[in-house]
Backbone as a chain_set.jsonl record, in Angstrom:
{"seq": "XXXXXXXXXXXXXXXXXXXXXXXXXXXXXXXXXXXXXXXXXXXXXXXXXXXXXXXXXXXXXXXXXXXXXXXXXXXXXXXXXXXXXXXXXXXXXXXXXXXXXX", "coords": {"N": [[0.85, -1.176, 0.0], [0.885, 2.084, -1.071], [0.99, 5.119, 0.603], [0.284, 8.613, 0.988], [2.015, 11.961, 1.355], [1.904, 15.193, 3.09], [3.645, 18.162, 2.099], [4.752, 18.894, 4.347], [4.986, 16.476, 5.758], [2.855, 14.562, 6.783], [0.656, 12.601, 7.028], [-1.48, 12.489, 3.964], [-4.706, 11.918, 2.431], [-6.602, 13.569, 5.571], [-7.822, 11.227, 7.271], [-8.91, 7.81, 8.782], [-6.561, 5.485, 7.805], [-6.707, 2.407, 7.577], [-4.294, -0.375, 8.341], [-2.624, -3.137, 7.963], [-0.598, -4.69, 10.464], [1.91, -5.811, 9.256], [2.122, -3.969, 6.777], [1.997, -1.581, 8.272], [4.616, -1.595, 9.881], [6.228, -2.279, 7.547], [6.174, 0.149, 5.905], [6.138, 2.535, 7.423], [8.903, 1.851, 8.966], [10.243, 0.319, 8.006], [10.613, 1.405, 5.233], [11.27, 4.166, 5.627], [13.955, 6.825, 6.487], [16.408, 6.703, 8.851], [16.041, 4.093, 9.842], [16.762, 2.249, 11.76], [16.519, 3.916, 14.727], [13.682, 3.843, 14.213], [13.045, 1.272, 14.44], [13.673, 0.409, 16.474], [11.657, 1.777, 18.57], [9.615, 0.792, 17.35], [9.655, -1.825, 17.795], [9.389, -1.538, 20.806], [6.446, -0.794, 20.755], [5.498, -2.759, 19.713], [6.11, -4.986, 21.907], [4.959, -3.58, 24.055], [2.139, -3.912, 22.996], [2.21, -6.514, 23.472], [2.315, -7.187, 25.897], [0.147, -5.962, 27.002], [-2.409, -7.463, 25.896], [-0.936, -10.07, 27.259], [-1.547, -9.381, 29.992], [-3.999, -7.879, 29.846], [-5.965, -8.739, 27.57], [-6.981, -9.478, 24.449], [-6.592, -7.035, 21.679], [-9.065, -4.883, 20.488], [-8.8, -3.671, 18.605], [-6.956, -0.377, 17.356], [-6.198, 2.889, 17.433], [-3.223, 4.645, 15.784], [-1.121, 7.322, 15.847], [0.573, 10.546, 15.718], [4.179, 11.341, 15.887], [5.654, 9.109, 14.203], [4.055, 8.432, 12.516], [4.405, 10.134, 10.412], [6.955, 11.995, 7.918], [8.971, 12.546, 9.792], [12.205, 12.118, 10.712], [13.43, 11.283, 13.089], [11.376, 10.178, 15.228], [9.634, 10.302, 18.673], [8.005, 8.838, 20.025], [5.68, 6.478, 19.325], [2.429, 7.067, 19.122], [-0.68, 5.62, 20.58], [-4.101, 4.523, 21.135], [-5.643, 2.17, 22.462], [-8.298, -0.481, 22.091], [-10.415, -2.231, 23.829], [-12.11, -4.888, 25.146], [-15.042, -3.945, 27.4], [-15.927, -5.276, 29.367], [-13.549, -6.825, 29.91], [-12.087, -4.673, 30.524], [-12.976, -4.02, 32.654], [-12.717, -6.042, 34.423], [-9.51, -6.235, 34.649], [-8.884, -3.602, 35.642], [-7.043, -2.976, 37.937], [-4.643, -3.299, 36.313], [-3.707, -2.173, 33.97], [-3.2, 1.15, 34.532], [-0.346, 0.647, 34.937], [0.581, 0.017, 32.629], [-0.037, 1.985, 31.378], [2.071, 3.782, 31.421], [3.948, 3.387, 29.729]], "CA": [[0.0, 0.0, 0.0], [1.742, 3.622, -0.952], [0.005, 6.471, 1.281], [0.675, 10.319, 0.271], [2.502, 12.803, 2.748], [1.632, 16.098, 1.873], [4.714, 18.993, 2.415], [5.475, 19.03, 5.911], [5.365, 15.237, 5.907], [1.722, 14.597, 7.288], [-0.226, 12.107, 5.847], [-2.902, 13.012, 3.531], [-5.912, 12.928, 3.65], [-7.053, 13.37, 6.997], [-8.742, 10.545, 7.511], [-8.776, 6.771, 9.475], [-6.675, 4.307, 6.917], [-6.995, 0.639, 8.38], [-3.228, -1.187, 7.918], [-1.996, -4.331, 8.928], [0.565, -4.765, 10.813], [2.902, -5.578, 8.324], [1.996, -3.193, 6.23], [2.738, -0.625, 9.337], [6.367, -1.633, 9.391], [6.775, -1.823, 6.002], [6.129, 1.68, 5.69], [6.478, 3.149, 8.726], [9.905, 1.436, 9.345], [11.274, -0.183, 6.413], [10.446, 2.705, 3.806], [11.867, 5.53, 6.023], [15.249, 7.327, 6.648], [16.555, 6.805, 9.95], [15.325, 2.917, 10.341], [17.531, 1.774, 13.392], [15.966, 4.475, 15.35], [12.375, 3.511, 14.638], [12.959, -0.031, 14.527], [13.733, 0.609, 18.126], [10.441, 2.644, 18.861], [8.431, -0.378, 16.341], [9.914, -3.021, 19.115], [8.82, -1.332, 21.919], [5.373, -1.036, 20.739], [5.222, -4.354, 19.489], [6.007, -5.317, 23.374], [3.441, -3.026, 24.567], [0.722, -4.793, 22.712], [1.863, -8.258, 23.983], [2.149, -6.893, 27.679], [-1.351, -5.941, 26.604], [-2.714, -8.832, 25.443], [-0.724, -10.838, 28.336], [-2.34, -8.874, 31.424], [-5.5, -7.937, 29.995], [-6.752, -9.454, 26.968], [-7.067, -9.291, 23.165], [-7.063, -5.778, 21.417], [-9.777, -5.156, 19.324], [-8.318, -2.22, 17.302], [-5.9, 0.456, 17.95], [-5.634, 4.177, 16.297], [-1.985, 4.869, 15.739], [-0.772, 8.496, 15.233], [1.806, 10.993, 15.93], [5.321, 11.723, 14.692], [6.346, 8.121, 14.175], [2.988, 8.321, 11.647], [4.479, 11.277, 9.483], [8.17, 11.366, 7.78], [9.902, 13.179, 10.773], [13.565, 11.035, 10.859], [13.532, 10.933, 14.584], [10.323, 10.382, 16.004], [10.44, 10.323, 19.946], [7.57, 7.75, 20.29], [4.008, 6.09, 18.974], [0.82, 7.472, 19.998], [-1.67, 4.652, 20.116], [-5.027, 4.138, 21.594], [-6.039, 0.357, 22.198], [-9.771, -0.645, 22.095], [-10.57, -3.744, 24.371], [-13.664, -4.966, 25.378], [-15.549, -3.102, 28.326], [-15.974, -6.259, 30.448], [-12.098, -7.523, 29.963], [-11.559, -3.612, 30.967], [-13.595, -3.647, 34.136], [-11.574, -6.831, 35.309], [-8.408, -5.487, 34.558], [-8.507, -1.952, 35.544], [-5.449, -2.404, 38.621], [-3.778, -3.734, 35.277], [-4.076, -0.896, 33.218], [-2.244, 1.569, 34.572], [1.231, 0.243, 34.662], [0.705, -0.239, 30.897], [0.09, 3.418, 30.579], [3.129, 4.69, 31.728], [5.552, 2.8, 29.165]], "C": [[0.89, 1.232, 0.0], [0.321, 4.219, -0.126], [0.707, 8.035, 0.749], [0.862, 10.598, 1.725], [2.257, 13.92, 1.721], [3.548, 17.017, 2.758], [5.471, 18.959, 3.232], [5.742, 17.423, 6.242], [4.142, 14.217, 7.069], [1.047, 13.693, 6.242], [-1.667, 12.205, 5.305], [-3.365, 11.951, 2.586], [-5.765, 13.066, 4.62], [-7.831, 12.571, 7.205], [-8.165, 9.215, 7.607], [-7.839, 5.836, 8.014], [-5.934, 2.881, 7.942], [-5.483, -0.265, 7.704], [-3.157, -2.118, 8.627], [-0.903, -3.906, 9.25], [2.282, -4.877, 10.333], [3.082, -4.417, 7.299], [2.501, -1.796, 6.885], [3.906, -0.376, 9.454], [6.603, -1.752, 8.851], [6.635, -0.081, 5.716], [6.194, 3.086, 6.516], [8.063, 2.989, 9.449], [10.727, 1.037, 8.325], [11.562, 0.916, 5.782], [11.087, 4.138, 4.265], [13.041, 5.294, 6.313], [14.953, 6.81, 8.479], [15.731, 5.534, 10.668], [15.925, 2.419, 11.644], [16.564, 2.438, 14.61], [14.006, 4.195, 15.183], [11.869, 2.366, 14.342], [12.985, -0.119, 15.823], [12.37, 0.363, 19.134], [9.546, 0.948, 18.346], [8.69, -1.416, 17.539], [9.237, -2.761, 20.291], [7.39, -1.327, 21.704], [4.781, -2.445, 20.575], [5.213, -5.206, 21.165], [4.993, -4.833, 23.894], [2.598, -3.561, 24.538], [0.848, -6.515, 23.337], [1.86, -7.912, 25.327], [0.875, -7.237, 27.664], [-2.043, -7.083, 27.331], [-2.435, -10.036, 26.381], [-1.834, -10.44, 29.288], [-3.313, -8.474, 31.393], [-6.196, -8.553, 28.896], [-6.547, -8.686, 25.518], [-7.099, -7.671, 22.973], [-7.886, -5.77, 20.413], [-9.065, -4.27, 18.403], [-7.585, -1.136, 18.38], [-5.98, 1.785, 16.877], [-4.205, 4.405, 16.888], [-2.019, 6.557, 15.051], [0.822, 8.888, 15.749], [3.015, 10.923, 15.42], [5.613, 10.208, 13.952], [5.393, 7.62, 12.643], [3.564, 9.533, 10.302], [6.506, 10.854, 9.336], [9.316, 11.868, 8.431], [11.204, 11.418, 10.85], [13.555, 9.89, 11.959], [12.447, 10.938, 15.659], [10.372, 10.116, 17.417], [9.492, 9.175, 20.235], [6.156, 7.127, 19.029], [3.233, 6.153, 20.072], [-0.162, 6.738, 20.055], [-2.797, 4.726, 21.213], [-5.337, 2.815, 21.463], [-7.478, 0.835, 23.012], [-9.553, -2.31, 22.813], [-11.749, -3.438, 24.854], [-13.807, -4.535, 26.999], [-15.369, -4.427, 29.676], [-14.329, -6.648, 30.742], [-11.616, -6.229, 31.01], [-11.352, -3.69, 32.673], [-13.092, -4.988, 35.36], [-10.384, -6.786, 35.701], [-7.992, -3.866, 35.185], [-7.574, -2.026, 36.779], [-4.403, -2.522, 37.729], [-3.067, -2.841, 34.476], [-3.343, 0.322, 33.309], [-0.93, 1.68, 34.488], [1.462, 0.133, 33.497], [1.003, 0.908, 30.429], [0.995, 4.455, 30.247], [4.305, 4.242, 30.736], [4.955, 3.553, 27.888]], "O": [[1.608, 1.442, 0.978], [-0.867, 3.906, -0.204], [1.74, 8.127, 0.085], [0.407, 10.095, 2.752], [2.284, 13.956, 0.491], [4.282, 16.543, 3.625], [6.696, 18.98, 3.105], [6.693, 17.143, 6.971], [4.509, 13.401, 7.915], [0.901, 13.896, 5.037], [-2.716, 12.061, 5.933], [-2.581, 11.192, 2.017], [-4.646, 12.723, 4.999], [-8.932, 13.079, 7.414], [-7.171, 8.979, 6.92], [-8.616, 5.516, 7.115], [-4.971, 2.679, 8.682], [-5.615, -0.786, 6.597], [-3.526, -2.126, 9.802], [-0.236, -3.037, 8.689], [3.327, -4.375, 10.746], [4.212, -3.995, 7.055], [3.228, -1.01, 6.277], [4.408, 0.728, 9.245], [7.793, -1.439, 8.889], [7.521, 0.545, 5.134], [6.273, 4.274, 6.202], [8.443, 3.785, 10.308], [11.8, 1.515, 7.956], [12.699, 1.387, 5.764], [11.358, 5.048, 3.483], [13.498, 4.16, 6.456], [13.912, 6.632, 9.113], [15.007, 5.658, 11.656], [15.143, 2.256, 12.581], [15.928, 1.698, 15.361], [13.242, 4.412, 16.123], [10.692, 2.168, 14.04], [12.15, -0.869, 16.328], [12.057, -0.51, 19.944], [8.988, 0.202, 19.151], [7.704, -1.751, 18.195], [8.537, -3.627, 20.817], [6.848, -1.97, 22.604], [3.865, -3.022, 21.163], [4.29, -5.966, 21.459], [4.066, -5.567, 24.234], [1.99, -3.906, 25.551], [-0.015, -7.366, 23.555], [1.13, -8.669, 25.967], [0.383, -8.291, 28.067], [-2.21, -7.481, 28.484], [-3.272, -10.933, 26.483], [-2.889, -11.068, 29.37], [-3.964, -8.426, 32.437], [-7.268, -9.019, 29.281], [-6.071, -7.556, 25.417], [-7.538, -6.979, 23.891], [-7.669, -6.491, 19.439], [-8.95, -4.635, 17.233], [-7.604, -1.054, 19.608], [-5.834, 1.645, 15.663], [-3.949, 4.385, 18.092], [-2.691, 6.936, 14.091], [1.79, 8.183, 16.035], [3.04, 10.369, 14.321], [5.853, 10.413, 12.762], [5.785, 6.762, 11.852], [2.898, 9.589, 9.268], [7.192, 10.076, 9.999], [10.449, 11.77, 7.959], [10.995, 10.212, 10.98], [13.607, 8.661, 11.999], [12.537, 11.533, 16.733], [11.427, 9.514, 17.618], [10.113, 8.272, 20.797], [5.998, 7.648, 17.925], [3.199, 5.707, 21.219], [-0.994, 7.269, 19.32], [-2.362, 5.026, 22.325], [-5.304, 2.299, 20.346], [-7.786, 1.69, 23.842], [-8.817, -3.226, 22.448], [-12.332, -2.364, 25.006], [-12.875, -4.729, 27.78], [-14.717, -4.302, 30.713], [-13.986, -6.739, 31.921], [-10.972, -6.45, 32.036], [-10.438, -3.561, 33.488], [-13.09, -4.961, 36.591], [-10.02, -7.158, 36.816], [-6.93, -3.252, 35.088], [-7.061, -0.911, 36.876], [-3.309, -2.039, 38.022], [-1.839, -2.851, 34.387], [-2.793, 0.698, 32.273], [-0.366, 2.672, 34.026], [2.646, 0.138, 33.162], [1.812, 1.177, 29.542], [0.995, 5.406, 29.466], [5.454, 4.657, 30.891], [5.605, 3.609, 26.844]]}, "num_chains": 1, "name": "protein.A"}
């Protein structure tokens, strides 16, 4: 999948596009300058989601943004929201926090 960046290095449109995972680091990591450094960043998230997934349960979906989303070199992290189900939540929630802080 190519996506468009417009000038500043923002991807356009503005609007939700749905990637796989591979597709994410293919183009988010592979395809950019300065891969070491957000192969780094791509690892740590990739851990994140299995912490996840360990201590509370499946994710249904995730929006990903922020620099690491646009063609800044040196992005400092990924911005993600994870979607899990309300009940998994409401069992988990001493869980939850410690996640938030990494």
């Amino acid at each position: 999948m190519e996506l468009q960046f417009d000038e500043h290095g923002l991807l356009t449109p503005k609007e939700i596009i749905e990637l796989s995972l591979v597709d994410f680091e293919h183009i988010f990591v592979k395809e950019r300058k300065g891969k070491i450094h957000r192969q780094q960043i791509f690892e740590q998230y990739l851990k994140h989601n299995q912490q996840i997934e360990k201590e509370i349960g499946n994710i249904l979906f995730q929006f990903v943004n922020g620099s690491f989303t646009t063609l800044k070199i040196k992005p400092n992290d990924i911005d993600v929201v994870s979607f899990i189900d309300y009940r998994v939540f409401r069992k988990s929630e001493d869980k939850i926090s410690p996640l938030m802080e990494n």
